[in-house]
C-alpha positions as CSV (number, residue, x, y, z in Angstrom):
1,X,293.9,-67.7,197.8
2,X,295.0,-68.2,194.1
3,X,296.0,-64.5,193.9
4,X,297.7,-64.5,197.1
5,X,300.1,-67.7,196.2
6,X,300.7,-66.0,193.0
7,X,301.8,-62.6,194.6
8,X,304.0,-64.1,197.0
9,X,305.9,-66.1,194.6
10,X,306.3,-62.6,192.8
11,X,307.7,-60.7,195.6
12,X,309.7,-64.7,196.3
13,X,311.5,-64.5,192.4
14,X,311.9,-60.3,193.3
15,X,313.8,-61.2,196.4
16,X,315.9,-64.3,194.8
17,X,316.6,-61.6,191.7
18,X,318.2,-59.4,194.1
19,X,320.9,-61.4,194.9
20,X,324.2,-60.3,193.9
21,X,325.9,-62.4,191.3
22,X,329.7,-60.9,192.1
23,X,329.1,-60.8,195.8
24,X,327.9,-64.5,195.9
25,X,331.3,-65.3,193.5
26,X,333.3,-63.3,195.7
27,X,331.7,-65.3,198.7
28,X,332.4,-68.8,197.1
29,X,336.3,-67.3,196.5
30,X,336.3,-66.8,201.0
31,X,335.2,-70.4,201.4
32,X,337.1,-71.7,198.6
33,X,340.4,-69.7,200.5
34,X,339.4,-71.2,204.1
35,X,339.5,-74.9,202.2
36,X,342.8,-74.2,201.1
37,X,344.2,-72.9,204.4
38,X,342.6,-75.5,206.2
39,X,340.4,-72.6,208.3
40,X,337.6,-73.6,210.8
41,X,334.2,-72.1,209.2
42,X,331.8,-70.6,211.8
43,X,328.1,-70.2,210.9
44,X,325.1,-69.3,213.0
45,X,322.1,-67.1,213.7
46,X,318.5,-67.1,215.2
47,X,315.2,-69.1,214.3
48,X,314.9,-69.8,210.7
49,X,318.4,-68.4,210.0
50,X,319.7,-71.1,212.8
51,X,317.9,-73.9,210.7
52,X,319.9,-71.9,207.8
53,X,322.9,-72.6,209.4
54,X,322.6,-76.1,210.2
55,X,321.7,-76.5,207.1
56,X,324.3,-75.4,205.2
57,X,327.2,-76.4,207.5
58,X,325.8,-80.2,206.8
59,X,325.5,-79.2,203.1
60,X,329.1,-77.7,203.3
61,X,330.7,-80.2,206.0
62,X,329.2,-83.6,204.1
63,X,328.3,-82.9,200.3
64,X,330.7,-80.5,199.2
65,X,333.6,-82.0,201.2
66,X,332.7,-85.7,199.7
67,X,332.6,-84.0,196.0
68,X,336.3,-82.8,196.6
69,X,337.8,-85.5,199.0
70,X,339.1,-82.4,201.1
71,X,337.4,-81.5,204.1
72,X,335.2,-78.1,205.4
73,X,335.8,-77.4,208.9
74,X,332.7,-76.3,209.3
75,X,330.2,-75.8,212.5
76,X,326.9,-73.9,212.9
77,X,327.3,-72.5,216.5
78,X,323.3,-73.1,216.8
79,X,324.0,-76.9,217.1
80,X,325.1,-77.4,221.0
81,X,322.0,-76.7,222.5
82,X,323.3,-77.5,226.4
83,X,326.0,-75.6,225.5
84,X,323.7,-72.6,224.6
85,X,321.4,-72.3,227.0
86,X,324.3,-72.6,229.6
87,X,326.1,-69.6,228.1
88,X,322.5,-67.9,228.1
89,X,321.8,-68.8,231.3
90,X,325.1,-68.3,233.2
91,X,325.6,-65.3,231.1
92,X,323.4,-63.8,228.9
93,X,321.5,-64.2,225.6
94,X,323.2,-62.5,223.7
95,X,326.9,-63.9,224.6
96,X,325.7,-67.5,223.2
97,X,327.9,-67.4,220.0
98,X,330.6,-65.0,220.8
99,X,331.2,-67.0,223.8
100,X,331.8,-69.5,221.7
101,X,333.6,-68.0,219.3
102,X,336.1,-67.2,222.4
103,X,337.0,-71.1,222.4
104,X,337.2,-71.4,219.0
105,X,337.6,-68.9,216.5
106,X,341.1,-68.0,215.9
107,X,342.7,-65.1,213.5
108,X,341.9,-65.9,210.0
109,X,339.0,-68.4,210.2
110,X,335.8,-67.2,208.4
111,X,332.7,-66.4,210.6
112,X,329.0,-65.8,208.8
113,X,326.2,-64.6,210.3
114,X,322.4,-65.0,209.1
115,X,319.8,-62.6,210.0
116,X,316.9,-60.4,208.0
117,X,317.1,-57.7,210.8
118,X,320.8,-57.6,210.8
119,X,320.5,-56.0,214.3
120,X,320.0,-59.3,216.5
121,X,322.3,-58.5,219.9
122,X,323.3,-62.3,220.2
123,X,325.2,-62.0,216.4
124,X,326.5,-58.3,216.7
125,X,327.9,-58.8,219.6
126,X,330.0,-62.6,217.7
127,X,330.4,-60.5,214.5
128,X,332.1,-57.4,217.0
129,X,334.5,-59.7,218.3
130,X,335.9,-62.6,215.4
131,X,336.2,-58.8,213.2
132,X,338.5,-57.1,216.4
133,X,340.3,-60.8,216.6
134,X,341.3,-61.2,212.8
135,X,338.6,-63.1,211.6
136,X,337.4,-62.9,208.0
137,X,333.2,-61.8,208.9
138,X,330.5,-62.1,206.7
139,X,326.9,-61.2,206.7
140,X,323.6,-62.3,204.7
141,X,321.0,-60.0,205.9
142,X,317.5,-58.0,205.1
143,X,316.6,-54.8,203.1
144,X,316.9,-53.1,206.4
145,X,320.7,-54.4,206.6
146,X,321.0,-53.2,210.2
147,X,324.3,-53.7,212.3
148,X,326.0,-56.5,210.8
149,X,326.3,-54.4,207.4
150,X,328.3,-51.7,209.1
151,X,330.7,-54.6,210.7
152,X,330.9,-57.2,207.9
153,X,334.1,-57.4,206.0
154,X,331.6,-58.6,203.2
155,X,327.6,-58.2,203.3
156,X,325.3,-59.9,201.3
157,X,321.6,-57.7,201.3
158,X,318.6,-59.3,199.9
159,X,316.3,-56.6,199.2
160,X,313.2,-57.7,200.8
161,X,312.0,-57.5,204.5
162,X,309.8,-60.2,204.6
163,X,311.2,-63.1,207.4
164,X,310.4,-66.2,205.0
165,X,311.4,-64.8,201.6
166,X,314.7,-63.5,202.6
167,X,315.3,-66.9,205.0
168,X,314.8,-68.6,201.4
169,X,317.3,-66.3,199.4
170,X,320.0,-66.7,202.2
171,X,319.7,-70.5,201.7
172,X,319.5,-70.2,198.0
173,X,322.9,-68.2,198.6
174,X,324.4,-71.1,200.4
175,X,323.4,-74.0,198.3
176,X,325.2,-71.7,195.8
177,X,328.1,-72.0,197.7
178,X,327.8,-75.7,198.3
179,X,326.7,-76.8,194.8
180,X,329.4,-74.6,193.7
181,X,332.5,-77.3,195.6
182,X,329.6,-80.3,194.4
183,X,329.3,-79.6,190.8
184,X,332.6,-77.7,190.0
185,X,335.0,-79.5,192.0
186,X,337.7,-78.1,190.1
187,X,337.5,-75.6,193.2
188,X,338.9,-77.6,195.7
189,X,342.3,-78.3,193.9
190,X,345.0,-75.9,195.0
């Protein structure tokens, strides 16, 4: 067992030292422009990227905006559960966020998905639409990149395909982001 921890918290560091310092900066500059243009923030994905993106919208929504005294709009779409499992059920599956998104999202407001497959239908399908109605799309996805690369106006790729390691560099990724407005706070004066 002791040789098994210590592999997987090889591959872990491996997978957290693939993250892209300039992409993550350049990531931190798209939230730190929707702050300023008072944009709504849409986050989301499936299983332990949905807990990802609860996660980080509280993060972004309660402890970064209380460091700055200016508000996130910020939502993870995974959060209205009767509301999803309506759009599933009247609809389909995979219309749960775009649908959404539809009542929502308007031109220039800054949509990110989560996913290690980067193929899930239920996100292409958001991703496909807030990118064809002028929203500003990003991705944090797997080694195996998938779908949401090719349509991401910025992708973040963790270089593993392992569920749990790259579920813990995408939320390494956004407490970056939030610790970034928390301890530099410098960031949210315009």
């Amino acid at each position: 067992m002791h040789q098994w921890i210590a592999d997987y918290l090889m591959a872990q560091k491996a997978a957290h030292d693939s993250i892209p310092i300039d992409a993550v900066a350049q990531l931190i500059g798209k939230f730190r422009r929707a702050l300023e243009e008072d944009r709504q923030i849409f986050v989301f994905g499936n299983g332990g990227s949905a807990a990802n993106a609860s996660h980080f919208a509280t993060d972004l929504g309660k402890g970064s905006s209380d460091k700055l005294g200016r508000r996130f709009r910020v939502v993870s779409l995974n959060d209205n559960v009767s509301w999803m499992t309506a759009l599933g059920n009247d609809y389909a599956y995979e219309e749960v966020f775009v649908r959404q998104l539809m009542n929502y999202g308007r031109a220039g407001d800054l949509v990110m998905a989560l996913s290690v497959s980067g193929d899930s239908p239920n996100l292409v399908k958001a991703l496909e639409w807030a990118k064809q109605n002028g929203l500003n799309t990003v991705a944090l996805v797997g080694g195996k990149r998938g779908r949401l690369a090719e349509i991401a106006d910025q992708t973040i790729v963790i270089n593993d395909a392992h569920y749990g390691r790259v579920e813990d560099a995408h939320m390494g990724i956004c407490h970056m982001v939030c610790y970034a407005f928390m301890e530099k706070p410098e960031l949210g004066k315009f």
